[in-house]
TIKOLBA-8349 format. One record per residue: residue in one letter; x, y, z of N, C-alpha, C in turn. Coordinates in pm, whole numbers, plus 50000, padded with zeros to 5 digits. Example, Ala and Ser with C-alpha at 12.3 -4.5 7.8 and 13.67 -1.06 7.14 Angstrom:
<sites>
a513194943150780512304955050780513204967050780s512854977550708513674989450714512905000350787
</sites>
This chain:
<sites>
x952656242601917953116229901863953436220401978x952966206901969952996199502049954676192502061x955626199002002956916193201967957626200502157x957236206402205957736212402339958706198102405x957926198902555958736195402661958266180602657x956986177402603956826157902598957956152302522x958206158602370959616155402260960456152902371x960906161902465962336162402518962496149502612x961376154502700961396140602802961226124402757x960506121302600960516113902581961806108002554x962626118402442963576117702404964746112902529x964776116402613965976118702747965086099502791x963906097902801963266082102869963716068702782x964116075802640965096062902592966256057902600x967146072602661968656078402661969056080802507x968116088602469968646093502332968986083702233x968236074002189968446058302091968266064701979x969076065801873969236071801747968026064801690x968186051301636966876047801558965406054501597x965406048601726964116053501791963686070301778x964636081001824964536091201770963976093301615x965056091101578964466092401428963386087701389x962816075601384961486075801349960206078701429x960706083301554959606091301650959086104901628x960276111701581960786125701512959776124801363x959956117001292959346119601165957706112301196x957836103501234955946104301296955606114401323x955876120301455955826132501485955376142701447x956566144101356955776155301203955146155501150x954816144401086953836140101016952676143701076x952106139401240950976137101284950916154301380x951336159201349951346176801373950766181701215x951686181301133951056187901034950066181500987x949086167701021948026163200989946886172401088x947236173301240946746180701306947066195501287x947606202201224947876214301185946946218901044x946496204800986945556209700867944146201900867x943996194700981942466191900972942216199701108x943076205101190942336209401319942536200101430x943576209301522943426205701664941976200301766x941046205201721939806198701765939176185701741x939856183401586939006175201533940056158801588x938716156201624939126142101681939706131401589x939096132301468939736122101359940976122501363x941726140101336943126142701294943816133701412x943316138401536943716137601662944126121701678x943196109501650943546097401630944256091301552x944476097301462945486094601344946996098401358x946966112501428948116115201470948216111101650x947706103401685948226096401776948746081701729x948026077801667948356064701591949636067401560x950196078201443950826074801364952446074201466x952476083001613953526085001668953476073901767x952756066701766952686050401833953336042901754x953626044201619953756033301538955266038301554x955506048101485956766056401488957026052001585x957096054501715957736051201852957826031801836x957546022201806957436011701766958156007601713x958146017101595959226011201468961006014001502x960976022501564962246029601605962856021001732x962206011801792962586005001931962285987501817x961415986901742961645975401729962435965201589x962525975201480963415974001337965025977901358x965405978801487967005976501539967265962101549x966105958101627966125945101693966485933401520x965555935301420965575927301360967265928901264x967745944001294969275943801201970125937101292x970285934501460970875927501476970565912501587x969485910801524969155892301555969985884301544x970935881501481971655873101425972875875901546x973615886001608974515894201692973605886001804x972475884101840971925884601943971925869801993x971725859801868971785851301857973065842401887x974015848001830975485847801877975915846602006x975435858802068975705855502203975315849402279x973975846002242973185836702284973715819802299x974415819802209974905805202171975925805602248x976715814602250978195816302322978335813902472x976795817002498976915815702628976375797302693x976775792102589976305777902620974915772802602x974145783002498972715779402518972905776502344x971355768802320971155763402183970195771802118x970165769801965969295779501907967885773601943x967625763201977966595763502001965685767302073x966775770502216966145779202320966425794502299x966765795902234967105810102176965355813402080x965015804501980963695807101923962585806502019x962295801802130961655799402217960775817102259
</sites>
């Protein structure tokens, strides 16, 4: 199983980001047991379950961002800047 020592090190290259974990973790799975039932050889499985732990890794670094935009925005302003250069 490909869950070994890449999982860990990836895991340790984010410093352990809960969101990101978690939906890296369940891609993950997913794209093992897709490669666990069409075959490690087969290149289709193989692209699909690379895909799917790209997206996973994606979603987990970038659907934080959108729960706190608004936090981000905030400080943004606070620090003397306008929303407009903030949308920029």
């Amino acid at each position: 199983m490909l869950f070994s020592g890449v999982y860990l090190i990836a895991m340790a290259g984010v410093g352990f980001y809960l969101p990101w974990i978690i939906s890296y973790t369940v891609s993950f799975i997913i794209g093992e047991v897709i490669l666990s039932y069409m075959g490690y050889q087969n290149k289709i499985a193989q692209f699909i379950a690379f895909g799917l732990i790209q997206v996973g890794s994606e979603c987990g670094q970038i659907i934080p961002v959108n729960f706190f935009l608004e936090s981000f925005k905030k400080t943004w302003v606070g620090k003397k800047r306008s929303y407009r250069e903030c949308d920029k």
